[in-house]
N, C-alpha and C positions, 0 to 999 in steps of 0.2 A: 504494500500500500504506500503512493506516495505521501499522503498527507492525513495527518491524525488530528482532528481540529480535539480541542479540550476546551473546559469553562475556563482554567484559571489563566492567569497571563504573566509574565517574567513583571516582578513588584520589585527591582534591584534596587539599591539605596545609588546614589550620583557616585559615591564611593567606587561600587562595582560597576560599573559601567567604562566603556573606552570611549573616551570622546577625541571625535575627530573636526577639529575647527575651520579645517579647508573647507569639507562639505557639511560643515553644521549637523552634525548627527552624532546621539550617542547609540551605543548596541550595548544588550546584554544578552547574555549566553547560558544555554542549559539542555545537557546534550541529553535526551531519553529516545532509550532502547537505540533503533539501528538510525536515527534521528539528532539534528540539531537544531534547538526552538535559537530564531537570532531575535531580539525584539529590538524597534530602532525606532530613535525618537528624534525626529526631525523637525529639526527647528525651521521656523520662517526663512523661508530664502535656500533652505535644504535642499540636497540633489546629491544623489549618488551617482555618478558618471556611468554611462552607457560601458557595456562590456559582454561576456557569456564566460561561461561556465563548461569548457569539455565533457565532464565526468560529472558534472552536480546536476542534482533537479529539484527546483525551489519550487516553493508552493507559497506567494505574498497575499495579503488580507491588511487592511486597513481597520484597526480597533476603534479610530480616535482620529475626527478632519480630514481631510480631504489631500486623496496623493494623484496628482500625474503618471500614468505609468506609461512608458512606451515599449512597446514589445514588437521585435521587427519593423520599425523605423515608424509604426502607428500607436499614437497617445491617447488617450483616454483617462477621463477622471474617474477617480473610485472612492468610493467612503464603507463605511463598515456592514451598510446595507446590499453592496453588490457581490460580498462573499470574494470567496478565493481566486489568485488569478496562478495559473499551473505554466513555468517557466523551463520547458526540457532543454536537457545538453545542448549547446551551437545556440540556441536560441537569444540573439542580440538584444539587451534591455536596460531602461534606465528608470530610477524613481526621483520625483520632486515634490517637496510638498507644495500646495498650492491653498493650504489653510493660512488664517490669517494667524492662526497660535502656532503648537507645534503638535505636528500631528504623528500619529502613535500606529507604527506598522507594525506586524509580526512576518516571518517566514520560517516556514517548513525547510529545511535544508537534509537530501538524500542521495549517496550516503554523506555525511558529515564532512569525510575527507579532512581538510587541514584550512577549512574555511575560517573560522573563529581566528587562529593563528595569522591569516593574510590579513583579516579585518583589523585586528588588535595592534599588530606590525604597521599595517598600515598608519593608521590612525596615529600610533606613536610620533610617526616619522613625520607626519601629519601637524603633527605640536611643534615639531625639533623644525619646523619650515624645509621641510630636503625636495617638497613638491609644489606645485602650483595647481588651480583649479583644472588647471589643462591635462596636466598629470606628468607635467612638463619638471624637468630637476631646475631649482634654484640656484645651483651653485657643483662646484667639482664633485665634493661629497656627498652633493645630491644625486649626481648622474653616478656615480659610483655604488650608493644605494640603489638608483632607481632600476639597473640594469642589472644587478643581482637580487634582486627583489622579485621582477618580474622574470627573470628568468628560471629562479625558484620556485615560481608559482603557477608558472604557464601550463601545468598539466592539468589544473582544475580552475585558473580565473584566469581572463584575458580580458587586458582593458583596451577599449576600440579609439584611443586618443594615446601616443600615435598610433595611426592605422597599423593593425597587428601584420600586416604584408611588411611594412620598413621597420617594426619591431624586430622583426625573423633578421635583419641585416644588421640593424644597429645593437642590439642589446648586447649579444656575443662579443662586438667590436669594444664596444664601450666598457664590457666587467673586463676588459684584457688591460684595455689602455688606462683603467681606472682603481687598479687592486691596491696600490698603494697608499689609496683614501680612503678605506673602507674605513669605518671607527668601529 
């Protein structure tokens, strides 16, 4: 079964939570059975950058305001009355809040894999400024992150900024020319 919908919902303190400031969103995390519940709290102006997943298959749901979603280059608004929307492997997708608060999504994540890890990672590096909204490096240390980052990661998220065709040339190029930066 991809998705196991439940009454209760991840009630994490701000403590637990990864918050990432580029894209305004915190996540928390709670992996049950062969499952990872992500819950993510999007602030106004929130947007998690368009990407896919190889190996993963998300199941998103809006508990709380009103999310943007675009799945295969077509958007759509969803609130917690439109129920689950089902994201299979390759399938290219981004979320935005589009509430005027912050609005409160949950996803189904199967199997698990090492997504929590990319999110958590992410978001860090997120705070330390190594990215930009573009997903673009800030700085030497930045591309030196960003291209061992993503190329650790690329068997289950790929981000579609830059387009993953010039990813496939540059990342390899860039963790070579960049290992001496690594922190």
């Amino acid at each position: 079964m991809c998705y196991r919908p439940r009454m209760t919902t991840t009630t994490s303190t701000p403590a637990e939570r990864s918050y990432d400031p580029i894209h305004k969103a915190s996540m928390a995390f709670e992996r049950e059975g062969d499952g990872l519940w992500v819950t993510t709290w999007l602030e106004s102006g929130g947007h998690l950058p368009e990407h896919f997943h190889p190996t993963l298959t998300e199941t998103w749901e809006v508990l709380d305001g009103t999310a943007g979603v675009k799945v295969e280059g077509t958007w759509r608004e969803l609130t917690a009355a439109d129920g689950p929307v089902l994201v299979e492997p390759y399938v290219h997708h981004e979320l935005r809040n589009t509430s005027d608060g912050t609005a409160l999504l949950r996803c189904w994540v199967t199997p698990p894999g090492r997504l929590e890890a990319f999110l958590t990672e992410s978001a860090q590096a997120a705070r330390e400024g190594l990215y930009n909204e573009q997903n673009m490096p800030t700085s030497l240390r930045g591309v030196a992150w960003v291209s061992e980052f993503a190329l650790r990661f690329r068997d289950e998220t790929v981000m579609c900024s830059p387009p993953p065709t010039l990813q496939k040339v540059l990342l390899p190029l860039a963790a070579r020319l960049t290992r001496r930066y690594r922190a």
